[in-house]
DRENDOVEX-770579 format. One line per 3 residues: number of its first residue (from 1); for each residue x negated, y negated, z of N, C-alpha, C, CB. Coordinates in steps of 0.1 Angstrom, whole numbers, plus 2048, in hexadecimal, padded with zeros to 3 digits. Glycine has a CB too. Example, Ala and Ser with C-alpha at 12.3 -4.5 7.8 and 13.67 -1.06 7.14 Angstrom:
DRENDOVEX-770579
1> 77C,839,84E,785,82D,84E,77C,821,84E,78F,82D,85A ~ 780,816,847,777,80B,847,77F,800,84F,773,806,839
//
This chain:
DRENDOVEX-770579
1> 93A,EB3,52A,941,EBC,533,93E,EB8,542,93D,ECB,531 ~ 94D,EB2,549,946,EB4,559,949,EBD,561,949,EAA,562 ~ 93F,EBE,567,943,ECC,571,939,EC9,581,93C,EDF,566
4> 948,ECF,58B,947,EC6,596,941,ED7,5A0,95A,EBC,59B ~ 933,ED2,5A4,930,EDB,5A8,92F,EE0,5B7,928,EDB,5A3 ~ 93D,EDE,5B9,943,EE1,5C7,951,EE8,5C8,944,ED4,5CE
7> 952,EF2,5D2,95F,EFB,5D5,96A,EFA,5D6,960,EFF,5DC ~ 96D,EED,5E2,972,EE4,5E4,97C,EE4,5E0,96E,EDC,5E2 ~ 989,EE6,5E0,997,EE5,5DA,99E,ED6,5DA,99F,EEF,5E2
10> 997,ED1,5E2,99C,EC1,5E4,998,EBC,5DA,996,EB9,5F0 ~ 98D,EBD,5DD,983,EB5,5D0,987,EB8,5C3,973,EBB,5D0 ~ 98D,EC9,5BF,990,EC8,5B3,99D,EC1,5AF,990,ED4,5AF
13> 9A8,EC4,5B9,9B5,EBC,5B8,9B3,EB0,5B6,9BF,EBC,5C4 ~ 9AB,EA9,5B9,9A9,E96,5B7,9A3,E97,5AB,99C,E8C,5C3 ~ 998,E9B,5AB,997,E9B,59C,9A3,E9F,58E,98C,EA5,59A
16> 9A8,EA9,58F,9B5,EAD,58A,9BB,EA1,58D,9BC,EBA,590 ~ 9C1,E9A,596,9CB,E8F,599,9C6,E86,58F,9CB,E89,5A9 ~ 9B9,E82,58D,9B4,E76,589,9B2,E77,57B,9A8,E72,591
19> 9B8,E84,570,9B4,E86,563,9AC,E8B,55E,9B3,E80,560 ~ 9A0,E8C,56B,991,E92,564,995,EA5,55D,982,E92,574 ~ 991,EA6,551,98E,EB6,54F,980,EBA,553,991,EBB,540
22> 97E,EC6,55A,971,EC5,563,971,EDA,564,973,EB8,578 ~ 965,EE2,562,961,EEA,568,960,EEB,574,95B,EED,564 ~ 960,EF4,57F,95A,EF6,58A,94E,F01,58D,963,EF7,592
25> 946,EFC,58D,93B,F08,590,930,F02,59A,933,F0E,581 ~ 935,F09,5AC,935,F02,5B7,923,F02,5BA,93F,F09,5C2 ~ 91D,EFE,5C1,90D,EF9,5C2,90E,F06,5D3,90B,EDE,5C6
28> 903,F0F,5D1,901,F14,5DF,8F8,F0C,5E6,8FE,F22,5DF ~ 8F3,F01,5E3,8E7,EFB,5EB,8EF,EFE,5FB,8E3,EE7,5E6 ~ 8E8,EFB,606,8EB,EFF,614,8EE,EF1,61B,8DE,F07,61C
31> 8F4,EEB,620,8FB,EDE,627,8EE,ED9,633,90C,EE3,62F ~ 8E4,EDD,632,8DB,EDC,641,8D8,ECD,642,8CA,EE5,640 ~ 8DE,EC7,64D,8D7,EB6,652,8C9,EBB,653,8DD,EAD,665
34> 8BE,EB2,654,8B0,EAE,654,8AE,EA5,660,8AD,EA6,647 ~ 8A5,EAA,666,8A0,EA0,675,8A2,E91,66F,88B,EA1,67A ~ 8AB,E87,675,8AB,E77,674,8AD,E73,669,8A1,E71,677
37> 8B5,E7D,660,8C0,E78,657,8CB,E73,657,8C4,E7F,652 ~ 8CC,E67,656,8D9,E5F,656,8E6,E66,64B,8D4,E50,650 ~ 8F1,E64,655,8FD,E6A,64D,8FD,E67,63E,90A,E65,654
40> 8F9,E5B,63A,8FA,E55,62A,8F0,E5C,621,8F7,E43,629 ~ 8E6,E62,626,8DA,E64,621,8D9,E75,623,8CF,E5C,629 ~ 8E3,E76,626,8E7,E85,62D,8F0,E8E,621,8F1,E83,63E
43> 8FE,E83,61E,906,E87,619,900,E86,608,912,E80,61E ~ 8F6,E7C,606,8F2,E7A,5F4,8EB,E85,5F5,8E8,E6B,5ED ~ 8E2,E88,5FF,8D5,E8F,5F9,8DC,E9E,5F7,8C5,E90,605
46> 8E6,EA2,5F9,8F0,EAE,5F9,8F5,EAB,5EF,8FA,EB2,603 ~ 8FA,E9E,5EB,903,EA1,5DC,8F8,E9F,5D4,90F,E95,5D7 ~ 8EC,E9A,5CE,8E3,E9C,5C9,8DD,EA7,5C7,8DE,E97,5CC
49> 8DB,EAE,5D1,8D3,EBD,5D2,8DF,EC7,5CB,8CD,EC3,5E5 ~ 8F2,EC5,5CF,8FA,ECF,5CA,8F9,ECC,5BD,909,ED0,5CE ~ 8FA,EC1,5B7,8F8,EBC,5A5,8E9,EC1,5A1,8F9,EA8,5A1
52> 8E0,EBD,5A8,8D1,EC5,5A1,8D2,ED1,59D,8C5,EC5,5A9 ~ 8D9,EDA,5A6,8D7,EE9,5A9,8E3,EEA,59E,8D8,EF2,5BB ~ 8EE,EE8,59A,8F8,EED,591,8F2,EE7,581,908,EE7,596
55> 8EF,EDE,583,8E4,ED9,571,8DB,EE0,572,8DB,EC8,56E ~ 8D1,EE4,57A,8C6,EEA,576,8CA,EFE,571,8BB,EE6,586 ~ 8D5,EFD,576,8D9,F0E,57A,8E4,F11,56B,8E4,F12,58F
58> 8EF,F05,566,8F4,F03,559,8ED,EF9,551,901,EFF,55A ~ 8E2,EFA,54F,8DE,EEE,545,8DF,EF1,538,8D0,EE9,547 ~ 8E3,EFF,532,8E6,F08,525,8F3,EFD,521,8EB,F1B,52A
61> 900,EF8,52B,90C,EF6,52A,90C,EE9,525,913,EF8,535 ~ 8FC,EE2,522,8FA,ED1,51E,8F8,ED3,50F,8E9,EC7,526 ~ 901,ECB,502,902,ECC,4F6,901,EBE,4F3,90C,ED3,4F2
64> 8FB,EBA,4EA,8FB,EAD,4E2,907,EA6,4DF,8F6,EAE,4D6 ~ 913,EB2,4DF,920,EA8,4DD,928,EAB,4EC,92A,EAD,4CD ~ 925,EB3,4F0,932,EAE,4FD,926,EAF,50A,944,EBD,500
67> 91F,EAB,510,912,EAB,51C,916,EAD,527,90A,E9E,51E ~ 910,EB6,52C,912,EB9,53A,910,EAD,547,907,EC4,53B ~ 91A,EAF,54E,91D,EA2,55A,91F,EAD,566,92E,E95,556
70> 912,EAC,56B,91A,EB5,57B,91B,EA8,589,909,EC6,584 ~ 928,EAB,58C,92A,EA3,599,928,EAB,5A5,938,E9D,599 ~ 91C,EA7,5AF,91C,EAB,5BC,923,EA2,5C5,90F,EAD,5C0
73> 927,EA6,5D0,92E,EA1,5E0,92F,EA9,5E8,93A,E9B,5E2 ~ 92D,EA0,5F3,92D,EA2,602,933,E9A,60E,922,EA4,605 ~ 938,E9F,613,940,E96,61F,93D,E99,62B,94F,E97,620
76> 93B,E90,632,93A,E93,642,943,E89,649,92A,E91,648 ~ 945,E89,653,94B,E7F,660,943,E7A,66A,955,E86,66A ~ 93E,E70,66D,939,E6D,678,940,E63,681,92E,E6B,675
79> 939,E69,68F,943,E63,69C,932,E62,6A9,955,E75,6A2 ~ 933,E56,6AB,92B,E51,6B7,91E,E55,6B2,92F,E58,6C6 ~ 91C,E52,6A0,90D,E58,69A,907,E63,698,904,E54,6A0
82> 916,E73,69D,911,E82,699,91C,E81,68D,914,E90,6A7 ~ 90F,E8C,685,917,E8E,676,921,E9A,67F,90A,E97,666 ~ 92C,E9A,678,939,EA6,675,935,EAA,66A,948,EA2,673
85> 934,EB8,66A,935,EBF,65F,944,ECC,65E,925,EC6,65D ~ 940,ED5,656,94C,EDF,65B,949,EE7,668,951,EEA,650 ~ 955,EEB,66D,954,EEF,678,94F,EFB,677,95F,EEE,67D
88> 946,F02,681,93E,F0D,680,949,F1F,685,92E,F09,68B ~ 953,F14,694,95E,F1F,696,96B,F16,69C,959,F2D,6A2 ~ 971,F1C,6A0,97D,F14,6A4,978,F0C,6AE,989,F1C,6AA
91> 971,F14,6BC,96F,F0B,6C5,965,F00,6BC,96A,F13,6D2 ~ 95A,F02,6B4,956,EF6,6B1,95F,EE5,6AD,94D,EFB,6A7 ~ 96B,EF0,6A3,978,EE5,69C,97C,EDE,6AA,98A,EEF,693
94> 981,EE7,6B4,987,EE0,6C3,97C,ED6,6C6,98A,EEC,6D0 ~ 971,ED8,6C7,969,ECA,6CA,968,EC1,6C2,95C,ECB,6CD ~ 967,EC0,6B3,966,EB7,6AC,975,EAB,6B1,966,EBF,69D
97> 980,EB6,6AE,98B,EAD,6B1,98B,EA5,6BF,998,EB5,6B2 ~ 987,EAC,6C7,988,EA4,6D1,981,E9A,6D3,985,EAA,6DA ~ 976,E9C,6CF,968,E8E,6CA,971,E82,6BF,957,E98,6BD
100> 979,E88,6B9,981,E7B,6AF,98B,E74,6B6,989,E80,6A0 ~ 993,E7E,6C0,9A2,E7B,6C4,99D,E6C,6C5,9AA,E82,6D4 ~ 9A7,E63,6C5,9AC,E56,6C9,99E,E4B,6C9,9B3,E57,6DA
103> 997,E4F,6C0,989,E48,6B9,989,E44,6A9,97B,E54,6BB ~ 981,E3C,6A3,980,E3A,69A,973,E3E,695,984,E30,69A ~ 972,E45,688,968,E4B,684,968,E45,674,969,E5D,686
106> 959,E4B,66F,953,E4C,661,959,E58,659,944,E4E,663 ~ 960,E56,64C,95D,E63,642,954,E5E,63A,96A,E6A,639 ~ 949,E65,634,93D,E5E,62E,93D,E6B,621,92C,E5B,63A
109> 943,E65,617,93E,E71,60A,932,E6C,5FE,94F,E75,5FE ~ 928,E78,601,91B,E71,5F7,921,E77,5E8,906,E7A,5FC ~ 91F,E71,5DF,91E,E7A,5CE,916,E75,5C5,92B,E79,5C4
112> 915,E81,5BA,90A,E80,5B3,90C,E84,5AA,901,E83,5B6 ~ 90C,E7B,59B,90E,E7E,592,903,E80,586,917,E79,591 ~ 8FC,E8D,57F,8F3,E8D,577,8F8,E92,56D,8E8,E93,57A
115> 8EF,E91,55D,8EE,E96,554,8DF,E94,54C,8F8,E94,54F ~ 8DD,E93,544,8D0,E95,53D,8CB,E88,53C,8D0,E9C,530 ~ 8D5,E7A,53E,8D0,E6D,53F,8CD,E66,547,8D4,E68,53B
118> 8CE,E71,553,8CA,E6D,561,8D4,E70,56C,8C7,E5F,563 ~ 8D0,E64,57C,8D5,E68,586,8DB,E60,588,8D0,E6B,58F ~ 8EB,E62,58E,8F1,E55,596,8F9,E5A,5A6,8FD,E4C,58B
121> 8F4,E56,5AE,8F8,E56,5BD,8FE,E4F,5C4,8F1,E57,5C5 ~ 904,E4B,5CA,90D,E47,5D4,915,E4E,5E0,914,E44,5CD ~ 918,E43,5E9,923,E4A,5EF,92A,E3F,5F6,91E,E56,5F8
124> 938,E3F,5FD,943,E3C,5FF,945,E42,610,94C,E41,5F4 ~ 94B,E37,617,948,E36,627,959,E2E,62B,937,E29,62B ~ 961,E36,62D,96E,E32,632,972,E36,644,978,E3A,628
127> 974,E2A,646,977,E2D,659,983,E31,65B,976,E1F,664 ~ 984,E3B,662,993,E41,665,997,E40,676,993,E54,660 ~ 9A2,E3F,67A,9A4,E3B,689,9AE,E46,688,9A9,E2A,68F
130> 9AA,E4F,695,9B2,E59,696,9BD,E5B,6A3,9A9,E63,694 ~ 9CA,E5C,6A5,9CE,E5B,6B3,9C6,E64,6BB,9DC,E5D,6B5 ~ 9CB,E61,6C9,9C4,E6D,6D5,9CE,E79,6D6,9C3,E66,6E6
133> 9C8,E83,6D5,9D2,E92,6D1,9CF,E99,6E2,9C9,E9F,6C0 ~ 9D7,E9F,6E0,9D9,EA5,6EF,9D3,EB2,6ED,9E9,EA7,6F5 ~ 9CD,EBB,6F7,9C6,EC8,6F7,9CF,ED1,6F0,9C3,ECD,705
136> 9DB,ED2,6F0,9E5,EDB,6E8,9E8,ED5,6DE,9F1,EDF,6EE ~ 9E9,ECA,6D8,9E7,EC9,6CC,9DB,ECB,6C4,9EB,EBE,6CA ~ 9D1,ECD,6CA,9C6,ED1,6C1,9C3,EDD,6C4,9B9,EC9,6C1
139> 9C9,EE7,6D0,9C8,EF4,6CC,9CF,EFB,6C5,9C9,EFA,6D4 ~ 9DF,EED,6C2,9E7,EFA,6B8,9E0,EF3,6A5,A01,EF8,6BB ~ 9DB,EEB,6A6,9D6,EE5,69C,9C6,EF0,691,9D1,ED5,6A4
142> 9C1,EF0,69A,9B5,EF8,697,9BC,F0A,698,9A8,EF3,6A4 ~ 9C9,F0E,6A0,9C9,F1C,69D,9D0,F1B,68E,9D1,F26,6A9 ~ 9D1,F0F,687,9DA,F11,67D,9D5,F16,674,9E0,F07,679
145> 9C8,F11,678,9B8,F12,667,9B8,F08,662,9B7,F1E,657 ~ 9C0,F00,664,9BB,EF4,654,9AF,EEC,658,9CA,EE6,64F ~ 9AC,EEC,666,99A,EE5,668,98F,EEB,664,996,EE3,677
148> 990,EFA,65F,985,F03,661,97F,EFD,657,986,F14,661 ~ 983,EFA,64A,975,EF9,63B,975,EE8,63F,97D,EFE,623 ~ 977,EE1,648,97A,ED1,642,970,EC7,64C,98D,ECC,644
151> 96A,EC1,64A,957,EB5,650,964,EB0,65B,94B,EA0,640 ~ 963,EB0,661,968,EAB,671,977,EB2,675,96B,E97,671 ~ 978,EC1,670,97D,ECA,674,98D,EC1,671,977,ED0,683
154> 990,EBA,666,9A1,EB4,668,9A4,EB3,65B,9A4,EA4,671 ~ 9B1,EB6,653,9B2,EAE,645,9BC,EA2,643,9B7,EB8,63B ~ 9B6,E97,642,9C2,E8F,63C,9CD,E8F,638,9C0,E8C,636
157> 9CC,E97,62F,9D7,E9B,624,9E1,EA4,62A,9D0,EA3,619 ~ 9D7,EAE,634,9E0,EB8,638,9E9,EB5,649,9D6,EC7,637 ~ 9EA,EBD,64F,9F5,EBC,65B,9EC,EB1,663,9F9,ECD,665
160> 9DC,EAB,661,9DA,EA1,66D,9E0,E97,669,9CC,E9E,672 ~ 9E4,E92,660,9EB,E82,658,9F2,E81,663,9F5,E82,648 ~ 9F7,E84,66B,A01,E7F,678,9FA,E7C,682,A0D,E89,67D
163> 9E9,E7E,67F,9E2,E76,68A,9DA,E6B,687,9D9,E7D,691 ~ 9DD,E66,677,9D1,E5B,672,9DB,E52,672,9C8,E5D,663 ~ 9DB,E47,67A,9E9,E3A,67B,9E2,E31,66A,9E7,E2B,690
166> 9D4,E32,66B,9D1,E28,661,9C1,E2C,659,9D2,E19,669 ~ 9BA,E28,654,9AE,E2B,64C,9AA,E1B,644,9B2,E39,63F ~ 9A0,E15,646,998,E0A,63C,98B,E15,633,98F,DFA,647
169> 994,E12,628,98B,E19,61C,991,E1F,611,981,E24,621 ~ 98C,E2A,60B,992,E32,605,995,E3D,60A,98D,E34,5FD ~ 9A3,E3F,60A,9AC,E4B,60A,9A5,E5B,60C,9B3,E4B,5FC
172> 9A1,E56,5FA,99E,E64,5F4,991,E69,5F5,9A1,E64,5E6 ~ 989,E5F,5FC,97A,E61,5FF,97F,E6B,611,96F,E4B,600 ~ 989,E6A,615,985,E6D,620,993,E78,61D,982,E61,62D
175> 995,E7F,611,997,E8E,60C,98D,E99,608,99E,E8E,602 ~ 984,E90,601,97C,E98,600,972,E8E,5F4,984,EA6,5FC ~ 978,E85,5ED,96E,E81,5E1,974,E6D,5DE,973,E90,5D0
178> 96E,E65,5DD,970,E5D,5DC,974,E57,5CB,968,E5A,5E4 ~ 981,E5D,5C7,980,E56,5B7,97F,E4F,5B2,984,E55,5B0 ~ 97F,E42,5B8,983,E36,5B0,96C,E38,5AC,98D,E22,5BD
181> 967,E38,5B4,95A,E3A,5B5,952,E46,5AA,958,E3E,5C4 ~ 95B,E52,5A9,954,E57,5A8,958,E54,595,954,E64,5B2 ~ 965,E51,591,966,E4E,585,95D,E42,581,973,E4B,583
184> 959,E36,585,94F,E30,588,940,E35,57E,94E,E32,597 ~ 93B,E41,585,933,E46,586,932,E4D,578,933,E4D,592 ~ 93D,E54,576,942,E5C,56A,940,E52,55B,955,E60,56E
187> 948,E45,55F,94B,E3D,552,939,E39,551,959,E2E,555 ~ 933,E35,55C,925,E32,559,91D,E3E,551,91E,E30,567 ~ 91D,E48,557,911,E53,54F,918,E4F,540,912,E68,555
190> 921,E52,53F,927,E54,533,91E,E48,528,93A,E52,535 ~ 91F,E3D,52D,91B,E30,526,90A,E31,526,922,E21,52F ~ 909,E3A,52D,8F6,E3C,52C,8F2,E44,529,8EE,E3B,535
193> 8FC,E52,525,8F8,E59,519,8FC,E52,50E,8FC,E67,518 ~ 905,E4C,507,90E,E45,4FB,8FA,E3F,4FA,921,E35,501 ~ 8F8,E39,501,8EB,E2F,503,8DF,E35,4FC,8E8,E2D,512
196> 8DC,E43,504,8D0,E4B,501,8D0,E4F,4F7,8CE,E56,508 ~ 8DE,E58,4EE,8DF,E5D,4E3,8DE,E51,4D9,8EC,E66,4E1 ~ 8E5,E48,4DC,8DE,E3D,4CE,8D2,E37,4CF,8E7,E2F,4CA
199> 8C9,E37,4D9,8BB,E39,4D5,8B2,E44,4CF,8B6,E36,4DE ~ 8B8,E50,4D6,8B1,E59,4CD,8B6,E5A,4C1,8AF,E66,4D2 ~ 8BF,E56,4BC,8C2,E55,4B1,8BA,E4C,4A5,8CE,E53,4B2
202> 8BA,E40,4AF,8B0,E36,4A4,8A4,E39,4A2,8AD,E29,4A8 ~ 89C,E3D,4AF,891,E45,4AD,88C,E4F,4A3,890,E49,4B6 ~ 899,E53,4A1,898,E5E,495,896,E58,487,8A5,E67,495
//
């Protein structure tokens, strides 16, 4: 069984896009950066800690025939080496944007995929170049709300797409979740429980 232990509506739509059938039952761990944590080291140790805390809290839901798989993630933006996270209020969203206008930035998503045959982590780093937006376009942008839940206060997907001319990387890593990666991840556990159960089997 996988189940993606994040709120995230993005995250679930990609997954949905990509075939996976998946529970959601979201991780409350708290998003806090650490003194001289690097963004890469920032975004795993959050998807790690959301997947520890949802296995350790459903581990009843792990059965010999269908095993529990929790996927954690996390995304941030970084620009001139400060993490972006979500915006705390509007005026915070109005600075973020302004800090991106007509710059090129980091979306960096950490994930983490466990079950009972262990850990696998990664994460995915796509550069986005964003035009330069004028003060009234990012005041009427942020009264809209679609920056309030989203790591560098903008969505791809949604009404900023008319400010990203271009992106090297993945797309979908800088929606919310990187799939080509995170199926990757998926097809691996799978082959290393397939692995574990036919040893404890022989052992038997």
């Amino acid at each position: 069984m996988l189940v993606l232990a994040s709120a995230s509506p993005r995250r679930r739509e990609l997954l949905t896009q990509a075939g996976f059938e998946f529970r959601v039952l979201p991780s409350s761990v708290p998003e806090e950066h650490q003194p001289g944590e690097d963004a890469i080291s920032f975004a795993t140790r959050l998807a790690r800690e959301k997947a520890q805390a949802v296995f350790d809290e459903h581990s009843a839901l792990d059965d010999a025939e269908n095993p529990l798989l929790v996927l954690g993630a996390d995304t941030v933006v970084v620009v001139d080496g400060e993490i972006l996270g979500k915006p705390a209020s509007r005026p915070d969203a109005a600075r973020m944007l302004a800090q991106l206008s007509g710059r090129t930035h980091q979306v960096i998503t950490g994930v983490c995929l466990l079950s009972r045959a262990g850990m696998e982590a990664a994460a995915e780093v796509t550069f986005v170049r964003m035009q330069t937006l004028s003060t009234a376009e990012i005041e009427a942008y942020v009264a809209s709300g679609e920056p309030m839940d989203k790591a560098g206060a903008y969505a791809i997907q949604g009404y900023a797409a008319r400010w990203i001319p271009r992106i090297q990387g993945c797309y979908f890593n800088v929606v919310g979740l990187p799939l080509s990666l995170v199926a990757n991840l998926i097809e691996g556990m799978h082959r290393r429980l397939k692995r574990s159960a036919s040893l404890m089997s022989s052992a038997g």
